[in-house]
N, C-alpha and C positions, 0 to 999 in steps of 0.2 A: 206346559203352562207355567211350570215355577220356572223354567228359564225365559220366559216371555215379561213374567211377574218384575223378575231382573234386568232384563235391557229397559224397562221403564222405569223401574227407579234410576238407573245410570241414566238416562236420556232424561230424565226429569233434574238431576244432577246438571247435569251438563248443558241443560239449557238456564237454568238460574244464575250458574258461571255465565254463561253469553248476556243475562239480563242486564248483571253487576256488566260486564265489562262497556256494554253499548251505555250503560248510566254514566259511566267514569267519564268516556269518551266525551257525550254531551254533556258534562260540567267542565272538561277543559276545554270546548271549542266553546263555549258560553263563555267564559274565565279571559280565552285567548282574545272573542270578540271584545269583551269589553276593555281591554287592557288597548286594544288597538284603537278602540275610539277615545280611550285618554290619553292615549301615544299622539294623534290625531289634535284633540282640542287643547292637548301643551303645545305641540307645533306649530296653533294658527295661533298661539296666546304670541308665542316668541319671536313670532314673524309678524305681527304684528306691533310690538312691542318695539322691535328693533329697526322699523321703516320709521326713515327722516320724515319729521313732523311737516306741515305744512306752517310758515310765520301766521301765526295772527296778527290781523289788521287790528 
């Protein structure tokens, strides 16, 4: 029983480790999306920005 008592605290360990690492993970692909959606709306700023005007009448 006391070696049973022990692989569950180590698996209880080592699942906290996996908790933190899947958190990490979903704050850099949250981080990465939003950086690409500003990557994104500076590109349609610059490309629009830089298309020959139409004259006014």
């Amino acid at each position: 029983m006391k070696e049973q008592a022990e692989q569950i605290v180590k698996l209880s360990g080592q699942l906290e480790i996996s908790y933190q690492k899947v958190q990490d993970i979903s704050v850099k692909a949250i981080e990465g999306a939003s950086n690409v959606g500003s990557f994104g709306a500076m590109q349609q700023f610059f490309s629009e920005k830089n298309r020959p005007q139409s004259p006014e009448k």
